[in-house]
KOLGU-263406 format. One record per residue (C-alpha): x, y, z. Coordinates in nm, 3 decimals, padded with zeros to 5 digits. Layout:
! KOLGU-263406
{x->X, y->Y, z->Z}
...
This chain:
! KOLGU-263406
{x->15.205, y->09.885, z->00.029}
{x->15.150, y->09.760, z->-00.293}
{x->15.420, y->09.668, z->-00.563}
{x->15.408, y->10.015, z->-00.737}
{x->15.725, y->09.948, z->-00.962}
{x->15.439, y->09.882, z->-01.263}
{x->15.247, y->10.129, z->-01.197}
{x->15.063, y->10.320, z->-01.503}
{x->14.779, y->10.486, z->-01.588}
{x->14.558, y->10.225, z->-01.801}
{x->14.298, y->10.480, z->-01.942}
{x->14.154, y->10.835, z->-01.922}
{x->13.793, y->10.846, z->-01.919}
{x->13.596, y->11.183, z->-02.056}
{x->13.216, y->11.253, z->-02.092}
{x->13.062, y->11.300, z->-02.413}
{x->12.680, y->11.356, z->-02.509}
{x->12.720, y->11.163, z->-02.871}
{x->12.909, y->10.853, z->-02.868}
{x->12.920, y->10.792, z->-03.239}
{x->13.000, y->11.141, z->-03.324}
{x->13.301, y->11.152, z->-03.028}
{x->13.445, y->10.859, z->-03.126}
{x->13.462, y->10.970, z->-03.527}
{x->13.594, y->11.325, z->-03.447}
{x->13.861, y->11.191, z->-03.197}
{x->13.968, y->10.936, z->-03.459}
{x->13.976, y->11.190, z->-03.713}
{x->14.193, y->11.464, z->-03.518}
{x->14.404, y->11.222, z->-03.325}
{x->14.439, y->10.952, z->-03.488}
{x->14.242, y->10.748, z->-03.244}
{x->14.146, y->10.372, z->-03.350}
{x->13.836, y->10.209, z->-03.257}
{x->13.924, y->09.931, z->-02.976}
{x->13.598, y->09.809, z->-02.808}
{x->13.186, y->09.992, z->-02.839}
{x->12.955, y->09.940, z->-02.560}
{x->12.593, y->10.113, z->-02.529}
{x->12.785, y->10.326, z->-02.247}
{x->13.111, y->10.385, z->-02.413}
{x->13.345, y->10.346, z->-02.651}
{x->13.767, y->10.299, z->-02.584}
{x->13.979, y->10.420, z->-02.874}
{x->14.345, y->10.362, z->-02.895}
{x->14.592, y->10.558, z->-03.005}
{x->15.002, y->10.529, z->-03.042}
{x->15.027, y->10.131, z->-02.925}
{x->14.940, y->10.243, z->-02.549}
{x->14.730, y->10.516, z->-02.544}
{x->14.357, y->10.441, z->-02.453}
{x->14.059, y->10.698, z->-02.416}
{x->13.697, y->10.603, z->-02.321}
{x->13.430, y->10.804, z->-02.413}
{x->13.176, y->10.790, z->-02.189}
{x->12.820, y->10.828, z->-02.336}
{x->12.475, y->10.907, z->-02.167}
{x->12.402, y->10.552, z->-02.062}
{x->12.734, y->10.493, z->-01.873}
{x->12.544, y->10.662, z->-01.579}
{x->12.877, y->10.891, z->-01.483}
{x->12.783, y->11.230, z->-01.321}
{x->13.064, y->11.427, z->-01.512}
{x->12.891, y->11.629, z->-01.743}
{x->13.008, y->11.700, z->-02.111}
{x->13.214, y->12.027, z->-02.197}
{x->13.468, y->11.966, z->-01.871}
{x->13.672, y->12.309, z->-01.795}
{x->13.975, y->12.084, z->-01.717}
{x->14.168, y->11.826, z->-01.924}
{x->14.077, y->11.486, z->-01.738}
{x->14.463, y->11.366, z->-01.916}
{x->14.765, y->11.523, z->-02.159}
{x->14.743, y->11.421, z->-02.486}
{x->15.137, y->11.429, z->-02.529}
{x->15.297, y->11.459, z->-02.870}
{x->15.610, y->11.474, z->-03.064}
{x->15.618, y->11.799, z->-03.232}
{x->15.390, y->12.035, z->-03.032}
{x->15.430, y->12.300, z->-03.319}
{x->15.297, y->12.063, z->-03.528}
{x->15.060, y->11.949, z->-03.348}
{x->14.907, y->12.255, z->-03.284}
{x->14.905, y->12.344, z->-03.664}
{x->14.754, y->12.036, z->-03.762}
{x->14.448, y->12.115, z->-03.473}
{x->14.437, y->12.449, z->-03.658}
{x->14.403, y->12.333, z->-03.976}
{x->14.094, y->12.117, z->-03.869}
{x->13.963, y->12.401, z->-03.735}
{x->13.995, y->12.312, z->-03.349}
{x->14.153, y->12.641, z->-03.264}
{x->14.352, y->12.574, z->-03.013}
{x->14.537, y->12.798, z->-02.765}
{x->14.838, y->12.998, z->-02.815}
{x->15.136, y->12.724, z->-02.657}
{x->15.246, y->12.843, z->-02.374}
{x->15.551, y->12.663, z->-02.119}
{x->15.921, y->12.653, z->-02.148}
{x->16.142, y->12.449, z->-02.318}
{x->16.297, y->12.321, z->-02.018}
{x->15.938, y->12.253, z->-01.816}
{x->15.743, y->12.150, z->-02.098}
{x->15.524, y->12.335, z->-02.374}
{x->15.127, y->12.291, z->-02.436}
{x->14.795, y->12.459, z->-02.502}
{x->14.452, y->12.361, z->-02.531}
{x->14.204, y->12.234, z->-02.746}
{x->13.804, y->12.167, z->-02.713}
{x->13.635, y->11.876, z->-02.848}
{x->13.274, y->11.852, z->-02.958}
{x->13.142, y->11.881, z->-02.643}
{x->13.355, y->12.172, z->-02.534}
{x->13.572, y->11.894, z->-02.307}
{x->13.930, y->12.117, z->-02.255}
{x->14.211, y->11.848, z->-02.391}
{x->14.595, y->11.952, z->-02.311}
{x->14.813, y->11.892, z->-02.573}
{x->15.165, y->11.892, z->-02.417}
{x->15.512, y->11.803, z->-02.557}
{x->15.603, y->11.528, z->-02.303}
């Protein structure tokens, strides 16, 4: 087996049908930075670790924009914030649902209609 003591996630991928205009609104309502653009993609960074690729038309991937399911969590510090801030933007997210002792989260769509979970760890 292989040494699995390191072993993290290094990136979540998610389809989008506008590069330009996913990569602006994600760095806009998450704080994303631009790391590296591509004609297929584009990986943002967020938080010193987190990375996100948007994958655009010409990356050739057979997910289609506006996925029903969260391909990652986004996970935050203040959830009740977080979700406030989202509805301030206008995101509308979902009412938060969860427990304090499991973990609280709801849902957001991004341009596309791509479900993102917001959760609080």
């Amino acid at each position: 087996m292989p040494d699995m003591e390191n072993l993290r996630i290094g990136t979540a991928f998610i389809p989008v049908s506008d590069l330009e205009s996913a990569a602006k609104w994600y760095c806009q309502t998450f704080g994303f930075e631009l790391q590296a653009v591509e004609p297929w993609g584009i990986d943002l960074r967020a938080g010193g670790s987190a990375l996100l690729t948007l994958m655009g038309p010409a990356s050739g991937t057979k997910a289609t924009p506006g996925l029903a399911w969260a391909t990652c969590n986004f996970a935050v510090g203040d959830i009740d914030r977080a979700r406030a801030e989202l509805q301030e933007l206008d995101c509308e997210p979902s009412p938060t649902e969860g427990s304090l002792e499991v973990g609280r989260y709801f849902t957001v769509q991004d341009l596309d209609h791509n479900t993102l979970l917001v959760t609080d760890r």
